[in-house]
N, CA, C and O atoms as a GROMACS GRO file, in nm:
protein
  556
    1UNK      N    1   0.593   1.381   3.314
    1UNK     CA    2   0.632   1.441   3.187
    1UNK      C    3   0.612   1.343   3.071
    1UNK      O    4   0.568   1.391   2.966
    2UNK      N    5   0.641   1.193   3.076
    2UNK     CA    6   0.575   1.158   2.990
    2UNK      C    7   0.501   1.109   2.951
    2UNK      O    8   0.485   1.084   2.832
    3UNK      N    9   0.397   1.065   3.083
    3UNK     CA   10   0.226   1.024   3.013
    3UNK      C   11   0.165   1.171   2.959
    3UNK      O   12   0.047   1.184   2.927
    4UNK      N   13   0.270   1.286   2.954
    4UNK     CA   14   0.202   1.436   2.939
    4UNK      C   15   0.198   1.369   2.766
    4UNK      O   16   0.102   1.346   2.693
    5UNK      N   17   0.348   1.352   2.742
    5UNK     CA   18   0.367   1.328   2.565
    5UNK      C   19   0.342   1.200   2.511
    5UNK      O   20   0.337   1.179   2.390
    6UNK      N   21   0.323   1.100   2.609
    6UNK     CA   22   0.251   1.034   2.530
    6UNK      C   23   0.106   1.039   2.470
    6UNK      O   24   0.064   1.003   2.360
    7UNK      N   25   0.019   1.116   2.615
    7UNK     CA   26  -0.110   1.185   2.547
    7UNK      C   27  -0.098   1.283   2.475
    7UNK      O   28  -0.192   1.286   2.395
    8UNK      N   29   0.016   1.421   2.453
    8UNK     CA   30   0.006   1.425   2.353
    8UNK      C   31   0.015   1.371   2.184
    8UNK      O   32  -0.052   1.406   2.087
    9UNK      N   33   0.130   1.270   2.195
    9UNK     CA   34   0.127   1.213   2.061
    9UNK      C   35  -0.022   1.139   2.046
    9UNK      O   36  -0.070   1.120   1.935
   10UNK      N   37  -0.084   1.103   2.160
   10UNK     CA   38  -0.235   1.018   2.078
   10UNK      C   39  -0.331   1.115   2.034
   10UNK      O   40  -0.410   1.100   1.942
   11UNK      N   41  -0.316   1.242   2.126
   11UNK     CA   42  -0.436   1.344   2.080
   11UNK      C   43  -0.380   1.355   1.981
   11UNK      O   44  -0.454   1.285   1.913
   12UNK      N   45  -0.267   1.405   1.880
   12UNK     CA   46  -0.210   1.454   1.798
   12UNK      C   47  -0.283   1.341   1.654
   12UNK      O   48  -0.356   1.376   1.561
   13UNK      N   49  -0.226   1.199   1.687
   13UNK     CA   50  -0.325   1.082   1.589
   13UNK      C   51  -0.427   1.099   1.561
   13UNK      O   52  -0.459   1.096   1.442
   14UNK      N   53  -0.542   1.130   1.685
   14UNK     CA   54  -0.682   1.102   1.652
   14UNK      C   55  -0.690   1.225   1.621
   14UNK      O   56  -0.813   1.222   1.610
   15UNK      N   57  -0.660   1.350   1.593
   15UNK     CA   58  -0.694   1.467   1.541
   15UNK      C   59  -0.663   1.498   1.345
   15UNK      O   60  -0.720   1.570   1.263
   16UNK      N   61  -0.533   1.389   1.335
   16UNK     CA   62  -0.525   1.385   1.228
   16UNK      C   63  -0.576   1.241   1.127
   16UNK      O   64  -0.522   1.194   1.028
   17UNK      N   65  -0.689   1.202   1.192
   17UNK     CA   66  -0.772   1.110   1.175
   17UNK      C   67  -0.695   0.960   1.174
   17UNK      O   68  -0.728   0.865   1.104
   18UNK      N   69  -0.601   0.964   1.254
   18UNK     CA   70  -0.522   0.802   1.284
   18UNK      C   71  -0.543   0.715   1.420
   18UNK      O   72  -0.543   0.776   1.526
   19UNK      N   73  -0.555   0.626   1.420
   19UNK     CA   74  -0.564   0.575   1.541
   19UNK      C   75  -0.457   0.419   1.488
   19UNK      O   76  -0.448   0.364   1.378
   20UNK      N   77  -0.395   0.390   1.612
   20UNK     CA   78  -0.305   0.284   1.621
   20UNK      C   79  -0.372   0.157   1.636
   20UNK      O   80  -0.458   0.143   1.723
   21UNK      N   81  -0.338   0.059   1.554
   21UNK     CA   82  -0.406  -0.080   1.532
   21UNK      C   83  -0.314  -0.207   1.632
   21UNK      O   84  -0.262  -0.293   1.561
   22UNK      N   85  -0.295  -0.222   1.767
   22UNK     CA   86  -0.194  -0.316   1.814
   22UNK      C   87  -0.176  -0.414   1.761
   22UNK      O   88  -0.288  -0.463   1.751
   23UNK      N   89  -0.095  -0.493   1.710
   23UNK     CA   90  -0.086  -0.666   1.693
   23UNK      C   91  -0.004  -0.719   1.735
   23UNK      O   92   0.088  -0.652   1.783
   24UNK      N   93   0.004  -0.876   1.735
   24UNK     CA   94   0.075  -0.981   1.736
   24UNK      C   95   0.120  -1.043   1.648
   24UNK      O   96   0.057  -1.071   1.546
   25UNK      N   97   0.229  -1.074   1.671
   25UNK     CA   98   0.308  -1.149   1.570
   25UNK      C   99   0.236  -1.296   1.584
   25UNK      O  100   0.193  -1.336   1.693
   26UNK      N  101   0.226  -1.375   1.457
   26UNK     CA  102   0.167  -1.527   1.442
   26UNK      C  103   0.294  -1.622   1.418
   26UNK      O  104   0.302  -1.740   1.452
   27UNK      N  105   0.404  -1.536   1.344
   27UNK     CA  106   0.479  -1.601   1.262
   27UNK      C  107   0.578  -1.534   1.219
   27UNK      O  108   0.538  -1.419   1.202
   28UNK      N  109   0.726  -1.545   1.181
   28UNK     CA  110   0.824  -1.442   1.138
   28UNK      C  111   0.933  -1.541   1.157
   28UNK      O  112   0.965  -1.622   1.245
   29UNK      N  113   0.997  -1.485   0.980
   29UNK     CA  114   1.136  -1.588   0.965
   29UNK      C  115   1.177  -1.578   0.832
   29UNK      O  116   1.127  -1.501   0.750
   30UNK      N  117   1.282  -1.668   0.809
   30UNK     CA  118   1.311  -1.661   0.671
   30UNK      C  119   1.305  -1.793   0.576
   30UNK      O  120   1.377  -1.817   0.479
   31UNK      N  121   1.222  -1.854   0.617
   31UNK     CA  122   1.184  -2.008   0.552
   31UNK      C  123   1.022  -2.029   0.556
   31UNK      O  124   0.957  -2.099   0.633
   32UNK      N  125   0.982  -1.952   0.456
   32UNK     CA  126   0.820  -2.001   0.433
   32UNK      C  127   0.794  -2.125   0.257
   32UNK      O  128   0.860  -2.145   0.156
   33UNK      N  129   0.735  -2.147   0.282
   33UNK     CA  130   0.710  -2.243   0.148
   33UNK      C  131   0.656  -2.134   0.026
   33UNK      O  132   0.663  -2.180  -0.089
   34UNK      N  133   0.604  -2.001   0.040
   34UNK     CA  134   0.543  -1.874  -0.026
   34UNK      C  135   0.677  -1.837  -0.090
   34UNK      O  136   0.761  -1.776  -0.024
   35UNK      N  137   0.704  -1.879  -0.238
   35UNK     CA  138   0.824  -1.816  -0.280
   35UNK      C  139   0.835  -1.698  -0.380
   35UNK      O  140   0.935  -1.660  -0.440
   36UNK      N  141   0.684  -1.638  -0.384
   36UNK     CA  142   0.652  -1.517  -0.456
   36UNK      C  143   0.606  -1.397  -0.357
   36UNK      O  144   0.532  -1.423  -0.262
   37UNK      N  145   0.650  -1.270  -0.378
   37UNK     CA  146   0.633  -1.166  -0.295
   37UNK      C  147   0.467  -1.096  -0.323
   37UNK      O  148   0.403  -1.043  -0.415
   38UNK      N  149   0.447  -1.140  -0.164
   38UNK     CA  150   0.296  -1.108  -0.128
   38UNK      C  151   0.255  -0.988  -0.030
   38UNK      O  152   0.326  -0.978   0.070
   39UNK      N  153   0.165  -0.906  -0.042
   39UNK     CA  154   0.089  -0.859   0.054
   39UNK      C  155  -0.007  -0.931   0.106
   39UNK      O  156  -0.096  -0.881   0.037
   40UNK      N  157  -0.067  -1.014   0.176
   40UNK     CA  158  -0.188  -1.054   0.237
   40UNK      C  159  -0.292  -1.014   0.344
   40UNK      O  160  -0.263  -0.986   0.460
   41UNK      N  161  -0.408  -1.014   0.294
   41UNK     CA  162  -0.567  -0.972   0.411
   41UNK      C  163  -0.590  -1.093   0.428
   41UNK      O  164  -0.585  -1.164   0.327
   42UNK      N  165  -0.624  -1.156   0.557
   42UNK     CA  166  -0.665  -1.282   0.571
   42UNK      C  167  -0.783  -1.280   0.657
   42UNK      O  168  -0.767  -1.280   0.779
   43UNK      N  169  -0.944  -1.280   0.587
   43UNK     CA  170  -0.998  -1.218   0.698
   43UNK      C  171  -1.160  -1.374   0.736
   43UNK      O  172  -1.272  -1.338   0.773
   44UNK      N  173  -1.129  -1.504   0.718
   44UNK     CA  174  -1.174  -1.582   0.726
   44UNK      C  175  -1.084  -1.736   0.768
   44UNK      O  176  -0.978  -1.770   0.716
   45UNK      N  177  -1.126  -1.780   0.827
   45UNK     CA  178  -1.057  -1.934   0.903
   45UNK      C  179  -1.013  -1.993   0.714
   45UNK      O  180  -0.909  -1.969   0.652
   46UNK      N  181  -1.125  -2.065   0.669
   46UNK     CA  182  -1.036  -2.080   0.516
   46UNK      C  183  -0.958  -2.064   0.476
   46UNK      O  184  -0.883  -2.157   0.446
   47UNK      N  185  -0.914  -1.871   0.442
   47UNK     CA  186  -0.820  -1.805   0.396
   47UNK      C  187  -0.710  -1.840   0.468
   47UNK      O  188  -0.602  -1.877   0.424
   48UNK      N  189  -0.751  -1.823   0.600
   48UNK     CA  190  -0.652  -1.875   0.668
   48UNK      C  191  -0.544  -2.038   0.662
   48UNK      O  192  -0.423  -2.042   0.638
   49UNK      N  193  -0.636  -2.154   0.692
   49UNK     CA  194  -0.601  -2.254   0.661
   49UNK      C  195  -0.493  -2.256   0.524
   49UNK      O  196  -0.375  -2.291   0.514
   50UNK      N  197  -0.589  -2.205   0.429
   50UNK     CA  198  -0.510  -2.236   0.284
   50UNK      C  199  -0.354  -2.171   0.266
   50UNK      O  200  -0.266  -2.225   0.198
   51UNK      N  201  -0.338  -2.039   0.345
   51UNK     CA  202  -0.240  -1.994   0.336
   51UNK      C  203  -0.133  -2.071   0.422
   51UNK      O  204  -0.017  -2.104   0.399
   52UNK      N  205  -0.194  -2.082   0.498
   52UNK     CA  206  -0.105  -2.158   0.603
   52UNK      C  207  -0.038  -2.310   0.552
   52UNK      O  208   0.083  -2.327   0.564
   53UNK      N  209  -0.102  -2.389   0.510
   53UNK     CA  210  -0.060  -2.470   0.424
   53UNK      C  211   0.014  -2.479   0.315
   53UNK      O  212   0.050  -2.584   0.260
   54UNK      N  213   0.039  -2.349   0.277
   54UNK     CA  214   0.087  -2.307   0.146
   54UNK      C  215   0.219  -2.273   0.228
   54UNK      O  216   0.310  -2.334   0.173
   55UNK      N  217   0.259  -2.213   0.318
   55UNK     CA  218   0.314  -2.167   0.408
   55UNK      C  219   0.416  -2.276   0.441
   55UNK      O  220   0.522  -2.300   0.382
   56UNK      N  221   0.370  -2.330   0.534
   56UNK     CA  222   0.409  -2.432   0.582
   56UNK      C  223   0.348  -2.543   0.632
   56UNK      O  224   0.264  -2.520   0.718
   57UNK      N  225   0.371  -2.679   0.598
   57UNK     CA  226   0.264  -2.786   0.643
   57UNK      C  227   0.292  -2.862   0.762
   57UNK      O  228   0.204  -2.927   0.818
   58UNK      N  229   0.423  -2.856   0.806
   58UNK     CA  230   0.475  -2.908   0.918
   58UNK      C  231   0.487  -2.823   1.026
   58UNK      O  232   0.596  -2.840   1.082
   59UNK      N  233   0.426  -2.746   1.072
   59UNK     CA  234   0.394  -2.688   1.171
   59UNK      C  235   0.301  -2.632   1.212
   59UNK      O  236   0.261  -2.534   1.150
   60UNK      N  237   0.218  -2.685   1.360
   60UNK     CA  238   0.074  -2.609   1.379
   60UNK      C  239   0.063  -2.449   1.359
   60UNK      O  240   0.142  -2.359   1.386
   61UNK      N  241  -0.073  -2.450   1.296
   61UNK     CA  242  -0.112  -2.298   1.280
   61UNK      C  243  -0.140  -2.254   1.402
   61UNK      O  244  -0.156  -2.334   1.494
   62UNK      N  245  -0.150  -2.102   1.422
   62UNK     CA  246  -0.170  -2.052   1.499
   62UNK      C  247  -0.304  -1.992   1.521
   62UNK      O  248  -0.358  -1.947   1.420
   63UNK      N  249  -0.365  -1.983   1.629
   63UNK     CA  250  -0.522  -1.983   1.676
   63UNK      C  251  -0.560  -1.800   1.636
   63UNK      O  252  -0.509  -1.719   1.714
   64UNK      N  253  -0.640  -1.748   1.529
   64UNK     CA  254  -0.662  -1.646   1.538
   64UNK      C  255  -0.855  -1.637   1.589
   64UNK      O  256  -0.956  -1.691   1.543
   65UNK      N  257  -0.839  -1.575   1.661
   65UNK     CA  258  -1.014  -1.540   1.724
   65UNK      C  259  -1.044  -1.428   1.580
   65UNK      O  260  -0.990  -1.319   1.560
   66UNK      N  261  -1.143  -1.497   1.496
   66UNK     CA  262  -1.191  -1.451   1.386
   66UNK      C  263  -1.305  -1.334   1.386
   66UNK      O  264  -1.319  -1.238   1.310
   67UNK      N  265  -1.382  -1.377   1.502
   67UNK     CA  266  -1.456  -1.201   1.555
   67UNK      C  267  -1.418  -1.127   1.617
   67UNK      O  268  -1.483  -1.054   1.692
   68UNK      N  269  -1.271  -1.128   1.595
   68UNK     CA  270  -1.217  -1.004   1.688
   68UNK      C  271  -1.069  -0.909   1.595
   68UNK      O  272  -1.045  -0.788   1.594
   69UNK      N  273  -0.987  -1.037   1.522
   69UNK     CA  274  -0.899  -1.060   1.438
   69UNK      C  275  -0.904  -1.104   1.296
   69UNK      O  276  -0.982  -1.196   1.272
   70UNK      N  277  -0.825  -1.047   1.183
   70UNK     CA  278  -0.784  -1.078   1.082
   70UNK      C  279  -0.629  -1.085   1.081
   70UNK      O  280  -0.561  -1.029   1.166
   71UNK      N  281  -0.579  -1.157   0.979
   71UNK     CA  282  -0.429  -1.186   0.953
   71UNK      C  283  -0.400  -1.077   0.813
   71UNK      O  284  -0.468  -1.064   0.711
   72UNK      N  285  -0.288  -1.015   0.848
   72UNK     CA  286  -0.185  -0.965   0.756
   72UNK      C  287  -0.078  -1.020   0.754
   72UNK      O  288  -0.030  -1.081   0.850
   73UNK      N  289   0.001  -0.999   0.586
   73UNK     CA  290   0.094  -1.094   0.630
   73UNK      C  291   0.173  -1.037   0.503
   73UNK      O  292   0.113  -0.986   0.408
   74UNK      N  293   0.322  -1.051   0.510
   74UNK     CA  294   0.404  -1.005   0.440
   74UNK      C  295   0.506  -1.092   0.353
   74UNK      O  296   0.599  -1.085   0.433
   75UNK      N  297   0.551  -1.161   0.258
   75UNK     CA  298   0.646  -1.227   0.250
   75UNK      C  299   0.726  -1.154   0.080
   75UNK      O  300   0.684  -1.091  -0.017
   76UNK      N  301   0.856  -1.210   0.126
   76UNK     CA  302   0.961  -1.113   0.035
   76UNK      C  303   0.950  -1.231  -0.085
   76UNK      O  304   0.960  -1.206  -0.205
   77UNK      N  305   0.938  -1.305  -0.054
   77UNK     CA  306   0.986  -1.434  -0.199
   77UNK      C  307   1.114  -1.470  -0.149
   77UNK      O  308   1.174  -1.436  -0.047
   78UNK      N  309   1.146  -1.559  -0.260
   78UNK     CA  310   1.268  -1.628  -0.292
   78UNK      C  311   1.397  -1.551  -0.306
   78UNK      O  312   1.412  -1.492  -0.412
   79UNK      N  313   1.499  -1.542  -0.209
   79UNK     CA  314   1.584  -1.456  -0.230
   79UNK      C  315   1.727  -1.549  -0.211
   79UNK      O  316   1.704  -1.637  -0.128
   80UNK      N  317   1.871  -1.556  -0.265
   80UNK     CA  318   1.943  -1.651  -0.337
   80UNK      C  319   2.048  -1.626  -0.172
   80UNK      O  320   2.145  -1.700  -0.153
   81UNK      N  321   2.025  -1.560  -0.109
   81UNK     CA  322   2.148  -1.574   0.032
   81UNK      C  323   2.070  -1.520   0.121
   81UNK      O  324   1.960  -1.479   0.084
   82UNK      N  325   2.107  -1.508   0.254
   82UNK     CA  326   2.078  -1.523   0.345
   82UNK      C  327   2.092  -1.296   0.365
   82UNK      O  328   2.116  -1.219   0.272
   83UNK      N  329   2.064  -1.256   0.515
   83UNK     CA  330   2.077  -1.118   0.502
   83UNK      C  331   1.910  -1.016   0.433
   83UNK      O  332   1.877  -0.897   0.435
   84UNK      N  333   1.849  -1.136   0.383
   84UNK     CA  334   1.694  -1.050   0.395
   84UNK      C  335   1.584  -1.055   0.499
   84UNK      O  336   1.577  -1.154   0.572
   85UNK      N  337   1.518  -0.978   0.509
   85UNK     CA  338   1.433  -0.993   0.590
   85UNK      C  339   1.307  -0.896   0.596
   85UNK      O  340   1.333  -0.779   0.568
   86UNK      N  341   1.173  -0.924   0.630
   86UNK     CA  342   1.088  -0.854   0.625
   86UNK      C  343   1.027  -0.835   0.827
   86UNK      O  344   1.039  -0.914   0.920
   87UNK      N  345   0.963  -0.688   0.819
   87UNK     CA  346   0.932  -0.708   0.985
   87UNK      C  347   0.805  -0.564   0.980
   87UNK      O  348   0.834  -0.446   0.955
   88UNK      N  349   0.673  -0.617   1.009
   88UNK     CA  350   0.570  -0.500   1.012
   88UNK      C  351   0.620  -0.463   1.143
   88UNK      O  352   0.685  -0.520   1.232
   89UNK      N  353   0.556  -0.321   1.122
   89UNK     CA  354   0.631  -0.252   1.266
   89UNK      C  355   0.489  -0.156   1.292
   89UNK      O  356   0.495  -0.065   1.375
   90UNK      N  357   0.398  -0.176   1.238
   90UNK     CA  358   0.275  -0.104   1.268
   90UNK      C  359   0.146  -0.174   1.214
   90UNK      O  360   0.132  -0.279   1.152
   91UNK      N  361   0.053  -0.075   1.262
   91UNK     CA  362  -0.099  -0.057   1.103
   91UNK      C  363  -0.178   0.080   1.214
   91UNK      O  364  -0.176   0.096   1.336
   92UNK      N  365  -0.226   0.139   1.129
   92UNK     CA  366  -0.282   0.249   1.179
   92UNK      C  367  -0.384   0.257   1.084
   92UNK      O  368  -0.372   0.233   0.964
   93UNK      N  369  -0.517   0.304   1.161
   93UNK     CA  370  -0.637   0.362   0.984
   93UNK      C  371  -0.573   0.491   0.971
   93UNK      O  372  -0.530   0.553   1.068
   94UNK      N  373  -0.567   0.534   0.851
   94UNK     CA  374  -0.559   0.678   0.811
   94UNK      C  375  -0.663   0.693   0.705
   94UNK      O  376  -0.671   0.598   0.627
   95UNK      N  377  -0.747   0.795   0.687
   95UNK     CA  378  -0.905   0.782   0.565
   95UNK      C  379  -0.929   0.679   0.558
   95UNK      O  380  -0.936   0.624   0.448
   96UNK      N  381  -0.953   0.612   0.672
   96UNK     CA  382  -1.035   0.515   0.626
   96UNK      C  383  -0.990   0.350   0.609
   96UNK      O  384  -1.037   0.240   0.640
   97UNK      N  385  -0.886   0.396   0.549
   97UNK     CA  386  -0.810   0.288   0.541
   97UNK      C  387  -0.727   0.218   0.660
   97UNK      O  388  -0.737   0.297   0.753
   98UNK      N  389  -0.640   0.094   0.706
   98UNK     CA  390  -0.612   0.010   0.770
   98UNK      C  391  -0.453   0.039   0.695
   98UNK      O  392  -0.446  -0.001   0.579
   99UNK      N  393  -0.358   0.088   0.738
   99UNK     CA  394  -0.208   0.137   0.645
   99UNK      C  395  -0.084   0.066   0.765
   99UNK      O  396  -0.030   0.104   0.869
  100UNK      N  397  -0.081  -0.086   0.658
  100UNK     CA  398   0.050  -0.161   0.784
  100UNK      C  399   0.156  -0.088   0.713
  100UNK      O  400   0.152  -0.059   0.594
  101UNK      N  401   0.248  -0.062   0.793
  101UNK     CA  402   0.399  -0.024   0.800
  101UNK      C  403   0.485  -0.091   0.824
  101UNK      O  404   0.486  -0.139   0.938
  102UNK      N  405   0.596  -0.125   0.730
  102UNK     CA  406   0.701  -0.239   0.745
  102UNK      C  407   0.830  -0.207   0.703
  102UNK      O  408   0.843  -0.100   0.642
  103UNK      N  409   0.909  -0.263   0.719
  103UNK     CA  410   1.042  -0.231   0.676
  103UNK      C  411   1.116  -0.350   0.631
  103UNK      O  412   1.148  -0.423   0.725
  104UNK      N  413   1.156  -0.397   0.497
  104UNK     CA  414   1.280  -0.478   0.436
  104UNK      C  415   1.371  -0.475   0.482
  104UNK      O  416   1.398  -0.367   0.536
  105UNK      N  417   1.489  -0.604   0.493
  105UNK     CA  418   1.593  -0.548   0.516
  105UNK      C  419   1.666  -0.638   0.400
  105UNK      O  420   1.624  -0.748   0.364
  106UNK      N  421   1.779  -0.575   0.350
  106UNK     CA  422   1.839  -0.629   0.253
  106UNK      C  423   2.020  -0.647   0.314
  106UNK      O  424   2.073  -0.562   0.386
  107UNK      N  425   2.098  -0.784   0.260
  107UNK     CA  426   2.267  -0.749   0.273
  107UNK      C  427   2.294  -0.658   0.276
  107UNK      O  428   2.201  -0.589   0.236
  108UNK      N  429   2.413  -0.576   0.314
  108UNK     CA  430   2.493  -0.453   0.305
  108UNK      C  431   2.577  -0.500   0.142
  108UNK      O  432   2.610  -0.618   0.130
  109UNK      N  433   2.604  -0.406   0.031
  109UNK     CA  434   2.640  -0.474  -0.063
  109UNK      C  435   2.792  -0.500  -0.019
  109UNK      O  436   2.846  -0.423   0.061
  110UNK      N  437   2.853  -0.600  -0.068
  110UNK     CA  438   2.995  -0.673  -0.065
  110UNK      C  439   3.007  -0.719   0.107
  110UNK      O  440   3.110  -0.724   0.175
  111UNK      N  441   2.887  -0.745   0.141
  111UNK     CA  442   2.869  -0.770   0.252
  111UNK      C  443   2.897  -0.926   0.254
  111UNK      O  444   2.891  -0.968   0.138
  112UNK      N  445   2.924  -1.025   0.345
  112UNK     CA  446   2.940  -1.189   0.379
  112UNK      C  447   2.803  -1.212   0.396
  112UNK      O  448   2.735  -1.150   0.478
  113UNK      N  449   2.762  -1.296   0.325
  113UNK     CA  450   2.596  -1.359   0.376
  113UNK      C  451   2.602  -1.497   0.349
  113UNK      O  452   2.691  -1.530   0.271
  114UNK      N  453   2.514  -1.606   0.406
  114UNK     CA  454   2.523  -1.735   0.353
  114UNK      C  455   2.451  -1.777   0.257
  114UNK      O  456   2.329  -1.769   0.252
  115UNK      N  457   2.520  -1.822   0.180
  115UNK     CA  458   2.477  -1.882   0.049
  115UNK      C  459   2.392  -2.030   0.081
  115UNK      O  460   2.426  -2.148   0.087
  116UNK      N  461   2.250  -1.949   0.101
  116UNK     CA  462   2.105  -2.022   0.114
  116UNK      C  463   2.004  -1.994   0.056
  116UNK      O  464   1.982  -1.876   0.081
  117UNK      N  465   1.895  -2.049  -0.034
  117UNK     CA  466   1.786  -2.032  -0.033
  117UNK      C  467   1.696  -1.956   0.075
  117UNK      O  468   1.686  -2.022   0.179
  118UNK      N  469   1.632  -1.841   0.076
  118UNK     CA  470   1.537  -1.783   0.182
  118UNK      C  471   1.409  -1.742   0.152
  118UNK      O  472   1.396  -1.682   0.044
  119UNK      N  473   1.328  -1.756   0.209
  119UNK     CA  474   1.214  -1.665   0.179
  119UNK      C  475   1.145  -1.585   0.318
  119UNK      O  476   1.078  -1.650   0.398
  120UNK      N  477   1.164  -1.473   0.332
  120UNK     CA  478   1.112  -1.396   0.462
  120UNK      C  479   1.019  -1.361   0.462
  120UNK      O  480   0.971  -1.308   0.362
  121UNK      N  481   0.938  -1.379   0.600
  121UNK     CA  482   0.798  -1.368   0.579
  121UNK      C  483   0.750  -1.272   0.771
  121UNK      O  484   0.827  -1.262   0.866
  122UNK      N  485   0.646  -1.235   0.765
  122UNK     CA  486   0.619  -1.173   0.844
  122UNK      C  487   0.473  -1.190   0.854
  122UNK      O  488   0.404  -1.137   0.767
  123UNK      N  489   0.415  -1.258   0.952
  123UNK     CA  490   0.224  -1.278   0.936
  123UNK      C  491   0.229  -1.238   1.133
  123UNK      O  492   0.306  -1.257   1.228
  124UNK      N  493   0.051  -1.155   1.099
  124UNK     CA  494   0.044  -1.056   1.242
  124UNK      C  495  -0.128  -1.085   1.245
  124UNK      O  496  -0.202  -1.110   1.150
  125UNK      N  497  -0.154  -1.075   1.368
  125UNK     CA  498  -0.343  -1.106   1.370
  125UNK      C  499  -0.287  -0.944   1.454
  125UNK      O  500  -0.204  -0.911   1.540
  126UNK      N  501  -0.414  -0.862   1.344
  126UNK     CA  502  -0.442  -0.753   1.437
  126UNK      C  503  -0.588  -0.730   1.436
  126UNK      O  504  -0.653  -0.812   1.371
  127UNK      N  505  -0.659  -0.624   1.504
  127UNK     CA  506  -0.773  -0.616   1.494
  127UNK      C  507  -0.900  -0.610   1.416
  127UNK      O  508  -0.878  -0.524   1.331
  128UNK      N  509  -1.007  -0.651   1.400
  128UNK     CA  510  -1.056  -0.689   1.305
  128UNK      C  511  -1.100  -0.522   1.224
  128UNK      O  512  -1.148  -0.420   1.274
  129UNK      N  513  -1.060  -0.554   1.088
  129UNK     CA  514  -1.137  -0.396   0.998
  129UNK      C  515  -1.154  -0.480   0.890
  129UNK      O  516  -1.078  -0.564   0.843
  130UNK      N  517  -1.284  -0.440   0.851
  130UNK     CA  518  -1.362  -0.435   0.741
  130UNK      C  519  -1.302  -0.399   0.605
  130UNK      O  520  -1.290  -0.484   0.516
  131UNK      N  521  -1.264  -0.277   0.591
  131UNK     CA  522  -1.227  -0.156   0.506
  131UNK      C  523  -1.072  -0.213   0.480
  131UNK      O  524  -0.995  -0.287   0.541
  132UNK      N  525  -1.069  -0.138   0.352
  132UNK     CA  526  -0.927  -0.129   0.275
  132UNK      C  527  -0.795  -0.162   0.337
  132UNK      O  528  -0.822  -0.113   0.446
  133UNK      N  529  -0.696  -0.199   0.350
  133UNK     CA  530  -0.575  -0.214   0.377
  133UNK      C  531  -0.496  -0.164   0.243
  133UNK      O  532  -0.530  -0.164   0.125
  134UNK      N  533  -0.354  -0.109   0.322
  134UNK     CA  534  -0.240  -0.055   0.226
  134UNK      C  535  -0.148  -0.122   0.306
  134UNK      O  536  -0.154  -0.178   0.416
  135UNK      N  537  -0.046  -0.096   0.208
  135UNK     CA  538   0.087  -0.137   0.313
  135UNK      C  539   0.168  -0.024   0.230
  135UNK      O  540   0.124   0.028   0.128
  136UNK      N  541   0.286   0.003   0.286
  136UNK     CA  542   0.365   0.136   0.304
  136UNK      C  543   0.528   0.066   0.350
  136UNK      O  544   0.558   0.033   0.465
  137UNK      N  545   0.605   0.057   0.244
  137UNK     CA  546   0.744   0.041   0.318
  137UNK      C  547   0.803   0.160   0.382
  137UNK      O  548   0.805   0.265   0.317
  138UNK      N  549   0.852   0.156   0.500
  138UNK     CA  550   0.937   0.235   0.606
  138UNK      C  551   1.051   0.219   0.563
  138UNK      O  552   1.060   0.101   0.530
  139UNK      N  553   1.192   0.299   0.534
  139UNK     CA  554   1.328   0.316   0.469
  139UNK      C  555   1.373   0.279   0.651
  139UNK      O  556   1.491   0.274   0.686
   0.00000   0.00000   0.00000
């Protein structure tokens, strides 16, 4: 019964012209050196390097296979307490496009959080596409 619905939910994708993009996480936390809120395509070793450095310099980068993979990558900025967080939870093409899906998370208000400097970040090697990228926040 349910490899029945799981093939149906994939026939259901590729009929409405989507197909699912798998990835890996590279990286995820709330201390990047990136203290402005970014979307990123990272689709060359360079791009790569530079961000990464920008990122963080004290810790090895992580190995992306460049004919197979590009890096996306998410970061919230500078946020004054603790309780944020960013986390892609997809990418799918839809027309054409490459559409990652993510979700923020913010304090509960009058909520206890620690009073820290943060910046949350989220970077993923998924499969290599050419074409457009969007990103789409998930509530």
């Amino acid at each position: 019964m349910l490899t029945g619905l799981v093939l149906l939910t994939v026939a259901a994708a590729v009929l409405q012209g989507q197909s699912s993009h798998p990835f890996r996480t590279l990286d995820r936390g709330t201390q990047s050196g990136i203290d402005d809120a970014r979307q990123v395509t990272i689709r060359t070793a360079p791009e790569w390097q530079t961000l990464w450095a920008e990122h963080t310099a004290t810790r090895e980068r992580p190995t992306v296979d460049w004919g197979r993979e590009i890096v996306i990558g998410l970061f919230v900025g500078r946020r004054s307490t603790g309780g944020f967080g960013i986390e892609i939870l997809g990418a799918e093409v839809q027309s054409k496009t490459l559409t990652v899906r993510y979700r923020e998370t913010r304090p509960r208000p009058g909520g206890v959080t620690a009073q820290v400097l943060t910046s949350p970040y989220h970077l993923i090697a998924v499969q290599a596409w050419a074409g457009d990228v969007a990103f789409e926040a998930v509530p």
